[in-house]
N, C-alpha and C positions, 0 to 999 in steps of 0.2 A: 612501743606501748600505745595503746591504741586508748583515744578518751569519752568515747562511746557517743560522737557528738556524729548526726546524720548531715545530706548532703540533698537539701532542699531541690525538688525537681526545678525549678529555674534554673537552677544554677550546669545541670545537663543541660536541659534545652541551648543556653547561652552556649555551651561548648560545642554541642552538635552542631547549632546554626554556623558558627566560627571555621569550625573542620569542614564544613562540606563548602566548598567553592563551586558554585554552580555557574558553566558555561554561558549555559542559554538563560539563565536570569536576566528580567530585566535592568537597565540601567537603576530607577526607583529600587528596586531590591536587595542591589547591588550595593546603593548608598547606603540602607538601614543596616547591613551587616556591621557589624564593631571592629573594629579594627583593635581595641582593648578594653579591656572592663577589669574593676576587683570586686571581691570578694571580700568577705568578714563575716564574722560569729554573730548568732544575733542576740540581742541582749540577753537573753536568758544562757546563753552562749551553748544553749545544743544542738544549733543550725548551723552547719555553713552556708551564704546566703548573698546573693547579689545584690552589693552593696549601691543604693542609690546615688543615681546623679553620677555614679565614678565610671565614665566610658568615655570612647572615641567612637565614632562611628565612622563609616567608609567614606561616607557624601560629606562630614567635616571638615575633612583633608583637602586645603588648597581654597576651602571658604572660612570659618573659624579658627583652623588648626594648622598652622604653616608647618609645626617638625611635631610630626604625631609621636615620634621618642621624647622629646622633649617634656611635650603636653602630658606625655604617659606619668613621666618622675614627677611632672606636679603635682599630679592624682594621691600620687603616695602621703600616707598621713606619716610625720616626721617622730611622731612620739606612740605608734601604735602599729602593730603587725599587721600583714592581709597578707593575702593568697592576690594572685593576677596571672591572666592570660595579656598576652601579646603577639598578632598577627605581622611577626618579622616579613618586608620584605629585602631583601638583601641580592647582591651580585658578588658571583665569583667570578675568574674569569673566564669560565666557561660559557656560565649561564644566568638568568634572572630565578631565583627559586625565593617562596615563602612557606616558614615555619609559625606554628603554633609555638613559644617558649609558655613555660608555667613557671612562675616566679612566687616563692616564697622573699614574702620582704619580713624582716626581723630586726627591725633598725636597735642600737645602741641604747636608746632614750625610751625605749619601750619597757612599760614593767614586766616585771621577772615571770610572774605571773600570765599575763597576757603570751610574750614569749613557749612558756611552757603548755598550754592551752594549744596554740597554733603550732606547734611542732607534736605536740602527741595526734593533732588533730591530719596532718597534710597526708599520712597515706589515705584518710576516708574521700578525700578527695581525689588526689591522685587515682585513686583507683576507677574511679568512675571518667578519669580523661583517657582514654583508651589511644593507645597511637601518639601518646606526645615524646619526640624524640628529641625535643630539648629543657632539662630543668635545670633553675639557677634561684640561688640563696643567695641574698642580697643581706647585706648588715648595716648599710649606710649609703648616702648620698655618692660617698667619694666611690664606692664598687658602681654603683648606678647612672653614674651622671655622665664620666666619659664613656660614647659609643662603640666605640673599639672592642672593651669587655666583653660587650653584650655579641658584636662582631666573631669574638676566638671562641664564644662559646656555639654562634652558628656552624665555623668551619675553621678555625683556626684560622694563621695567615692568609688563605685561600681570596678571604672576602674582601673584595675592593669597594665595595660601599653599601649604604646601612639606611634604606629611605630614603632613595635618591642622591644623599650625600656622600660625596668621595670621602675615605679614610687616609 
């Protein structure tokens, strides 16, 4: 069911910026890319919209931000829904690879309403993230908080670690 709510042109741009990983960028460039950001409705609730001040940036990590997963789940508001991008980067044992995941958070403590809003609303967005080969519906702290989850949803067992840190 679709809830006729549109998909604010920032909120492309943040995903485009995010998807394209550019080589020869500079290091300054490098740093302003996000590393995560969320998303929410804006008050009148017919935008979805980048939601202020909720990001990580790339140049944070390792000044600010020691476990950018960490920092991410603090972002999350505990009594209220959002949409979230996540620039995983993760090891198998093959190789180093990073994923875009798009996260639907729908916590427990959120109203029924709000809930029902951001689930009629996540294909308008979805559809405008083109190429995301991983989503994840979060309901609470406890699916979010240990790493590993977020790990089997990259590659199953495969992943041996999650942001630098061994699993």
């Amino acid at each position: 069911m679709a809830s006729g709510v549109t998909v604010n042109d920032d909120v492309i741009k943040v995903f485009n910026d995010m998807k394209v990983r550019k080589s020869s960028a500079s290091d300054e460039v490098k740093k302003q890319r996000k590393k995560a950001v969320l998303f929410c409705l804006s008050e009148d609730k017919k935008k979805i919209i980048v939601e202020e001040g909720k990001q990580i940036l790339v140049g944070d990590i390792g000044e600010t931000v020691d476990d950018p997963y960490a920092c991410f789940v603090k972002l999350l508001p505990l009594n209220d829904c959002r949409y979230g991008l996540y620039d995983a980067t993760y090891e198998t044992k093959e190789s180093k690879k990073e994923d875009l995941v798009f996260i639907f958070w729908a916590p427990e403590g959120a109203p029924l309403k709000s809930k029902m809003i951001y689930a009629s609303s996540k294909d308008a967005i979805k559809k405008k993230f083109t190429g995301i080969k991983h989503e994840w519906q979060v309901n609470g702290l406890d699916d979010i908080q240990d790493r590993t989850t977020l790990a089997e949803k990259l590659g199953g067992n495969v992943v041996v670690s999650l942001e630098g840190k061994a699993l």
